[in-house]
C-alpha positions in Angstrom: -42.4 37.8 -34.7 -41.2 40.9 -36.1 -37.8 42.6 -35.5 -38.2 45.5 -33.3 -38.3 48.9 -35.2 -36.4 50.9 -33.2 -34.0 49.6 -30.1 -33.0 51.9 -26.4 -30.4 51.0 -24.7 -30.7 51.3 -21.1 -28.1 52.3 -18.3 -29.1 51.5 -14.7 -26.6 53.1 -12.2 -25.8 51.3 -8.6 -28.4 53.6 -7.1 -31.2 51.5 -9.5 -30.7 48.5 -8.1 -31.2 49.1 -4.6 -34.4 47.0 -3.2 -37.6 45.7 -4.3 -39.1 49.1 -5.0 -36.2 50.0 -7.4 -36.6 46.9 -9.3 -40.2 47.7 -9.9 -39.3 50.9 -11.5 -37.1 48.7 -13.8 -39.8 47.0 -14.6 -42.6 50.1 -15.3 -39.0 51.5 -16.9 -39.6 47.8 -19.5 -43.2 47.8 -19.9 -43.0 51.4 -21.0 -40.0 50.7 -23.9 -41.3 47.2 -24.7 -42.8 48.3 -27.8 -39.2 48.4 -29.2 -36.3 46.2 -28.7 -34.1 46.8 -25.1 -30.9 46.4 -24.3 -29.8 46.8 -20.5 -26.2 47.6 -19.2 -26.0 47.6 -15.3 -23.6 49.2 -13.2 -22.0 47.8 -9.2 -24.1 48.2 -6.2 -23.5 51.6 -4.2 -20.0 51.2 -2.8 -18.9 48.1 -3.7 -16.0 49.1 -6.3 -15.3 51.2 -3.5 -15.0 48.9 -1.0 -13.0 46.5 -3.4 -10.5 49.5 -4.1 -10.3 50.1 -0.2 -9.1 46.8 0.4 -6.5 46.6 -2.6 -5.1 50.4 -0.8 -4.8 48.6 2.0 -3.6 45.4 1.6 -0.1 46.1 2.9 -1.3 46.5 6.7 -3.5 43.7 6.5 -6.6 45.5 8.2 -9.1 43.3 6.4 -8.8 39.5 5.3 -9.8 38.7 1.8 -12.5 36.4 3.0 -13.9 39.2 5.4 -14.1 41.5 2.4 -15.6 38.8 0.4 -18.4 37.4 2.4 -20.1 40.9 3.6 -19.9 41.4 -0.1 -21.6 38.1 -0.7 -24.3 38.8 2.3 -24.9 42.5 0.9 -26.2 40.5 -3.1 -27.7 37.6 -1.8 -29.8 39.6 0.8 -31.3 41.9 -2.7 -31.9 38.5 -4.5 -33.7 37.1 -1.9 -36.2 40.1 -1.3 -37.0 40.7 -5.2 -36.8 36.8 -6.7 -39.6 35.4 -5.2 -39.8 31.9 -7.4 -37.0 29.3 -6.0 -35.6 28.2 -9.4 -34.4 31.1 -10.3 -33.6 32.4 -6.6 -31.1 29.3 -6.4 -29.9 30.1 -9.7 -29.0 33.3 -8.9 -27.4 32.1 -4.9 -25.2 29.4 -6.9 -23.7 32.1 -9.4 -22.9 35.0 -6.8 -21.4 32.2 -4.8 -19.2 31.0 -8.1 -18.4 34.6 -8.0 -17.8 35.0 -4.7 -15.4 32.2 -4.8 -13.4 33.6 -7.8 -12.8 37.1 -5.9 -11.8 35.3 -2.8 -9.2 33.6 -5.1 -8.2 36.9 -6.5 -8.3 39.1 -3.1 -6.3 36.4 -1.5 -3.1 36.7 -4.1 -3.5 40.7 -3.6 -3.4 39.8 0.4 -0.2 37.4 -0.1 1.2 39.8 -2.5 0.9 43.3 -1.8 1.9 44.1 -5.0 -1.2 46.1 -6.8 -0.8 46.6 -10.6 -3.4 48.2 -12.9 -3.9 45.1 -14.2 -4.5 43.1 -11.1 -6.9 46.4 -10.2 -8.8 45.8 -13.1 -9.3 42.4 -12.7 -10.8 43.1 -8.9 -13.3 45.8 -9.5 -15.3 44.1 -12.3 -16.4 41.6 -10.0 -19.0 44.5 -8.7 -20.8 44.8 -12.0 -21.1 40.4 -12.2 -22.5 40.3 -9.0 -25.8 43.2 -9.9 -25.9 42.7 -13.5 -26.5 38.8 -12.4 -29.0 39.6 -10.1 -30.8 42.1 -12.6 -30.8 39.2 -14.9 -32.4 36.3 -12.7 -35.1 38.5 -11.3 -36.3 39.3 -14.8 -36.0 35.9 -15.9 -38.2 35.2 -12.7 -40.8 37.7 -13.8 -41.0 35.4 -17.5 -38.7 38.0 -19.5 -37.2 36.1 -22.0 -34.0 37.8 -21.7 -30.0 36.8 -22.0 -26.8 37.3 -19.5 -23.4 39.2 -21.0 -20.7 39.9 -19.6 -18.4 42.8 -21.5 -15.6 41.5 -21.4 -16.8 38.9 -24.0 -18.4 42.1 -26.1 -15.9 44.8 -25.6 -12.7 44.5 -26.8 -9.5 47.8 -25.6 -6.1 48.6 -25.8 -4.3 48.2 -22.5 -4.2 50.9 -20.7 -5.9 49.1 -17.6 -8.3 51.2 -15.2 -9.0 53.6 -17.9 -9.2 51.6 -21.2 -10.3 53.0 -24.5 -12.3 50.3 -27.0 -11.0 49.1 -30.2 -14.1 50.5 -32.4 -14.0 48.0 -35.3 -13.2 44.7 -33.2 -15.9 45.9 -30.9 -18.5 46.4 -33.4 -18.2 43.0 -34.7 -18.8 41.0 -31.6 -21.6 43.3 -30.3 -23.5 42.7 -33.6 -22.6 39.1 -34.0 -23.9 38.2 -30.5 -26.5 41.1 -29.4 -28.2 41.4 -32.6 -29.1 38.5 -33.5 -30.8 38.2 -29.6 -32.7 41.7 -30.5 -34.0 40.4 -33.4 -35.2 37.2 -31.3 -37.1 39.9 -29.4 -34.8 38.9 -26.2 -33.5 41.7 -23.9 -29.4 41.2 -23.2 -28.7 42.4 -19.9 -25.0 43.1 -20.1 -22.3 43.9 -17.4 -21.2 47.7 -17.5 -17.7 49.4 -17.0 -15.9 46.2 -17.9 -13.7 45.1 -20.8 -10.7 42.9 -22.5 -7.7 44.0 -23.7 -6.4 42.6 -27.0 -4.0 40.3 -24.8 -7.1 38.6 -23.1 -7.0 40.4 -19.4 -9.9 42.1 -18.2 -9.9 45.4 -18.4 -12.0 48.5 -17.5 -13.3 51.6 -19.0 -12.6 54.0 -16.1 -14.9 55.5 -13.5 -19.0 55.9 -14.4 -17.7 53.3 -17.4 -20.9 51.9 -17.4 -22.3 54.8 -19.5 -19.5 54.0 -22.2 -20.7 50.5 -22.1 -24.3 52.0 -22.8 -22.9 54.0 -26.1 -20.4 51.2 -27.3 -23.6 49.0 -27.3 -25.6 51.5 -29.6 -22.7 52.4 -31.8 -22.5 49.0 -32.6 -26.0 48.1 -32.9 -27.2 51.3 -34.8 -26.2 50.1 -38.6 -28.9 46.9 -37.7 -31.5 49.2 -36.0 -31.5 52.8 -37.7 -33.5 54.2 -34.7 -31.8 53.2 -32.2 -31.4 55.6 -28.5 -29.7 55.4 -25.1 -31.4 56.4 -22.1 -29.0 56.6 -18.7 -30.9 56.8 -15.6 -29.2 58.7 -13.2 -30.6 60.1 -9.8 -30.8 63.6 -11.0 -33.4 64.9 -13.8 -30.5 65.8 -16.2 -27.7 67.9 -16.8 -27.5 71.2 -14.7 -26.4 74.7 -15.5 -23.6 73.9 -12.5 -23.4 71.7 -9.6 -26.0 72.7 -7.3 -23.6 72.0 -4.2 -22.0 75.4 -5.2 -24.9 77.0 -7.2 -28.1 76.1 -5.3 -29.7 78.1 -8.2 -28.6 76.5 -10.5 -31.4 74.4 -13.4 -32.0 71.9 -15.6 -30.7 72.3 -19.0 -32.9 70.3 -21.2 -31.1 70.3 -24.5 -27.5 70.5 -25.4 -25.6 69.2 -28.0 -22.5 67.0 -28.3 -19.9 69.3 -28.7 -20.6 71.3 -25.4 -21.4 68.1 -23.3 -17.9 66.9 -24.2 -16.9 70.0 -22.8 -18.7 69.8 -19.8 -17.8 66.1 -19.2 -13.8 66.9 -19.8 -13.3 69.7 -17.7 -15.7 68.2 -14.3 -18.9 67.3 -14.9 -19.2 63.7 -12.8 -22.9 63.5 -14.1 -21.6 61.7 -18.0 -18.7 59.4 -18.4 -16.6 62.0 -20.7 -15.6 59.5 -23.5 -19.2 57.9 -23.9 -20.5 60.6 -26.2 -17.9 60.6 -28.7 -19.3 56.8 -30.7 -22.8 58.6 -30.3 -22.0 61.7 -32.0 -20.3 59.6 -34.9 -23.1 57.9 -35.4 -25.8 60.6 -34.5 -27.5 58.5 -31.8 -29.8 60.3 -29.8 -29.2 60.3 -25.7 -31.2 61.0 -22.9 -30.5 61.3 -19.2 -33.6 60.5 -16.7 -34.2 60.6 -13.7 -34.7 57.2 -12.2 -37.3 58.0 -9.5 -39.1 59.9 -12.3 -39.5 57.5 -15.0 -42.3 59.3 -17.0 -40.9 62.7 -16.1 -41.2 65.3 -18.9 -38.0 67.3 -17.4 -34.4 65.5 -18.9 -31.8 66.3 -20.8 -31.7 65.5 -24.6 -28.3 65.5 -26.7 -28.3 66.5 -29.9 -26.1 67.4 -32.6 -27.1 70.5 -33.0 -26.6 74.1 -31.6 -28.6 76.3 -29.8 -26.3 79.4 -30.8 -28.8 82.1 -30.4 -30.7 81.6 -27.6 -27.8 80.1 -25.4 -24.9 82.1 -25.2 -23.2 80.4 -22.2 -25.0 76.7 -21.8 -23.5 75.7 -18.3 -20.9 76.0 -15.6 -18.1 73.2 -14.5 -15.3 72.6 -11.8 -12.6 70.5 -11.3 -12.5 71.2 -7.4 -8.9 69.1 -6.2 -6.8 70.3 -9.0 -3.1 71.5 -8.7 -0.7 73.7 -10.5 2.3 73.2 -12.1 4.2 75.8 -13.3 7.8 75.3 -15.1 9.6 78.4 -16.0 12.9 80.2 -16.5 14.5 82.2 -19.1 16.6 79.2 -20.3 13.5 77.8 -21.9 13.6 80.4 -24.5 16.3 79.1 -26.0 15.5 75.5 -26.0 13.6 73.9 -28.6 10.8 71.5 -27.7 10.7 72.3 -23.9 6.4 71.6 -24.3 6.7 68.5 -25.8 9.9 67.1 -23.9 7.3 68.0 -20.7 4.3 66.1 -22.0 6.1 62.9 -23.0 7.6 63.0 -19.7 4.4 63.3 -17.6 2.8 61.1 -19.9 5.5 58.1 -19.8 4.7 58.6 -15.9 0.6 58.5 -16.9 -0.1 61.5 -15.4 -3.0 63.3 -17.3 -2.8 66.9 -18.3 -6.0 68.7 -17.9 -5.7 72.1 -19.0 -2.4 74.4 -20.0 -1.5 77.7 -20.3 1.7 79.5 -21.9 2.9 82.6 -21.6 3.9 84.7 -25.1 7.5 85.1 -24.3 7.8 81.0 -23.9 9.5 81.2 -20.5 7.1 79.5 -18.4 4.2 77.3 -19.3 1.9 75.9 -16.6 -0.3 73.2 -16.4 -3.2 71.6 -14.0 -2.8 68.2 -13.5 -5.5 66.2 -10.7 -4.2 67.4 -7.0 -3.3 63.5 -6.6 -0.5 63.4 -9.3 1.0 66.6 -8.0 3.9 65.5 -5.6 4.6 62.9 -8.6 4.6 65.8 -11.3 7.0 67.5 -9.2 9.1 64.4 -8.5 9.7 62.9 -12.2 10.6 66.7 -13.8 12.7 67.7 -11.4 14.5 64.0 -11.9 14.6 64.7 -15.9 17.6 65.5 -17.2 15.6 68.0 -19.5 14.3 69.8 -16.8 16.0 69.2 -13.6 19.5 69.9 -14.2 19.4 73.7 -16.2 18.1 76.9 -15.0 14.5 75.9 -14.6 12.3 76.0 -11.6 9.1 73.9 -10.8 6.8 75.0 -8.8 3.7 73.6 -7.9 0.5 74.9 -6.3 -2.2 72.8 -4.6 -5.2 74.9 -3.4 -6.5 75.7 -6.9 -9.8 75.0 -8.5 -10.5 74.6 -12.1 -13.6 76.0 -13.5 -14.8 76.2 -17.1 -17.3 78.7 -18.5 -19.0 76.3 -21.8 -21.5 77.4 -24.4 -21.7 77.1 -28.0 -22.9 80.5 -28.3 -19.6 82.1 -26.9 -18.2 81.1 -30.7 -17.7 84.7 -32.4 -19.6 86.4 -29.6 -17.5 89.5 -28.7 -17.1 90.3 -25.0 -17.8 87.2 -23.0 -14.2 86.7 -21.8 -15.0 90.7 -20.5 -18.0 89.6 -18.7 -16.7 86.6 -17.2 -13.2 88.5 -15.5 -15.9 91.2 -14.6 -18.4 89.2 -12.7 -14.7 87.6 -10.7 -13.3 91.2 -9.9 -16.4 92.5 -8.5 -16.0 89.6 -6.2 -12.7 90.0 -5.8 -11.7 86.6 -7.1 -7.9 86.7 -8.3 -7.9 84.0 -11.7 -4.6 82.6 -11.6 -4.0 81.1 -15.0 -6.6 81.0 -18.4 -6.7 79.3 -21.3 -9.4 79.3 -24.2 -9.6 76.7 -27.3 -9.6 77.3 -30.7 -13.2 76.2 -30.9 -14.4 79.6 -28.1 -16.7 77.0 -26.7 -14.6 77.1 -23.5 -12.9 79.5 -21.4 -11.3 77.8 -18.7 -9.6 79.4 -15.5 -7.8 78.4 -12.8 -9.1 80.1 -9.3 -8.3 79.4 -5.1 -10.1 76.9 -4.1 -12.2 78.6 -1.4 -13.1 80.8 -3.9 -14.9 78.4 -6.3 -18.5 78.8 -4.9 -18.6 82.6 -5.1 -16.7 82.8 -8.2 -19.3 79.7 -9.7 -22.7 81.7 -8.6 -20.9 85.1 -9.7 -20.5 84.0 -13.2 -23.8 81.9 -13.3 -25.8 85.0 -12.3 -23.8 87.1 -15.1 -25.5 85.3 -17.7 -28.6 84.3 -15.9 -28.3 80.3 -16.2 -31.4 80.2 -13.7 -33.9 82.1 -16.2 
């Protein structure tokens, strides 16, 4: 047999693997690409990282046992196997390894209980029990429909630095063991079935690649695959037809974008958009790997959204609309910062010693303030570690921080060299008499981001995407 001439790597989200009728679109989703080699990455049930997380935030009141925790998330799995694997080899199979699993979390749950001590790396260790259980499932009910097909688990594929909950890959080291082991099983015309979201750090401990990490697991895959099959695609099935013009909780107007290229995406993903993992198209823009997002209750729908590399200047002028609703604002200022050199970097090592992530900035000509949005959760600790630094906490320099802000970002490759569009955007805003609190635009004029109230981000969102008539 052949090797396949061209390979798509599939990502199924929790909301794919749901009941028997989801796992029948799977398989329309397989005899559709079968033609061409398949690779597919599966993320947790609905809720159960959640519930996993819930328990670890908890552990020091002792709501919830460990085996309590453990067993409705053993019930929950083995109730999906039983309805969709209907031969008993492969159902008892499938028991015997969510009960291995089962055991190993009640193991792992229980030194959290005892303990109540939560480090990232214990957290990491936890939550990737979610993707074992479904991916394991997936796995045995294909093998019970006479797929010939192959179990992975990441963290035998994926290799990261540690910086657990939120790893990034080593590239090279990852390459090598995806094409060592996954190749050589494409070429065999097998389908792996591989674990999303988790890793292992170059120390050996499981680690994971953040939230929706199972659509970086998708694009490590291809990177790595691409140099043995040239036409090679990924495919994430979501439970939306694509990428929007702006959340439609805010703009119910809002409509499907159906091409858009790399650079704005990454734009999009950064500053809000929970539809894409933002790191996940960075190894497929290297590597110029097509993408496409479906929709999974529409498998043969001709409406999604295509990545490309390329730019549709002329006829997009703004692409899309995105918010970062529970943001806050920190702003440090005084006149002694004038005289001080490196007062910007003295603040981002110190906020980044303390892991706290810097989303946007904004400073002020006469370098006597500069303010920043960081997520509204690491606010009190933004406050708390600058106001401890010597640097800043013991001259003539205030912090103050505000907490009912939104963040919302105005992206288009079209904006580059395009005179007025900063006018047109602060327009649309005053004639709603929405006050924009801080600004800031990057070099590239892709993005002009602002920093609004928060009960103002729906009327300022639908002001701006009727400005530039997103919905035509």
């Amino acid at each position: 047999m052949s090797e396949p001439a061209e390979v798509t790597v599939h990502k199924l989200g929790g909301s794919c693997l749901v009941d028997e009728r989801s796992f029948d679109k799977i398989l329309a989703i397989i005899e559709n690409y079968k033609k061409g080699g398949l690779v597919l990455v599966a993320s947790a049930l609905q809720g159960v990282t959640n519930q996993l997380i819930k328990f670890m935030r908890e552990c020091n009141a002792h709501a919830t046992e460990p085996g309590e925790v453990v067993k409705k998330l053993q019930d929950m799995h083995l109730k999906i196997a039983v309805e969709i694997i209907k031969d008993s080899e492969n159902l008892s199979l499938a028991s015997s390894f969510i009960s291995d699993l089962a055991a190993q979390l009640k193991e792992v749950l229980t030194k959290v209980y005892d303990l109540c001590s939560i480090s990232p790396q214990l957290t990491d260790q936890v939550i990737a029990f979610g993707e074992r259980f479904s991916t394991s499932i997936l796995y045995y009910y294909l093998k019970s429909k006479g797929y010939a097909v192959r179990f992975f688990q990441a963290d035998n594929l994926i290799v990261t630095d540690n910086n657990y909950t939120n790893a990034l890959p080593k590239l090279d080291k990852t390459k090598k063991l995806i094409e060592t082991q996954i190749v050589p099983v494409l070429r065999n015309r097998e389908i792996p079935v591989i674990t999303g979201f988790l890793a292992r750090s170059e120390d050996g401990f499981v680690t994971t690649l953040g939230r929706g990490g199972s659509d970086f697991t998708a694009t490590l895959i291809a990177y790595s695959i691409v140099d043995s099959f040239k036409h090679t695609k990924v495919i994430l099935w979501k439970d939306v037809d694509g990428l929007l013009t702006a959340n439609p909780k805010y703009v119910p107007n809002a409509k499907l974008i159906k091409t858009i290229s790399y650079k704005e995406a990454k734009e999009l993903a950064f500053f809000g958009s929970k539809i894409i993992h933002p790191m996940c198209l960075i190894p497929l823009e290297e590597k110029k790997i097509p993408l496409e997002i479906r929709n999974f209750s529409k498998p043969l729908n001709a409406d999604y959204t295509t990545f490309t590399t390329e730019q549709q200047v002329k006829k997009d002028i703004v692409k899309a609309l995105t918010a970062k609703e529970d943001v806050a604002l920190i702003t440090v200022e005084g006149a002694a910062m004038v005289s001080l050199p490196g007062t910007a970097a003295k603040l981002f090592e110190i906020l980044g010693n303390n892991n706290i992530n810097i989303i946007m900035i904004s400073q002020a000509s006469s370098e006597n303030n500069i303010t920043l949005v960081v997520d509204q959760a690491d606010k009190e600790r933004s406050e708390e570690v600058l106001k401890a630094s010597d640097f800043f906490g013991r001259r003539w320099i205030k912090i103050n921080a505000m907490n009912d802000v939104s963040l919302i970002a105005v992206v288009g490759a079209g904006m580059l060299n395009t005179p007025g569009i900063a006018a047109r955007v602060f327009k649309a805003l005053a004639e709603k008499n929405i006050n924009i609190i801080a600004i800031a635009q990057g070099s590239s004029e892709m993005n002009i981001s602002m920093v609004i109230p928060r009960r103002d981000i729906s009327q300022a969102l639908q002001a701006i995407h009727d400005e530039f008539n997103l919905s035509n």
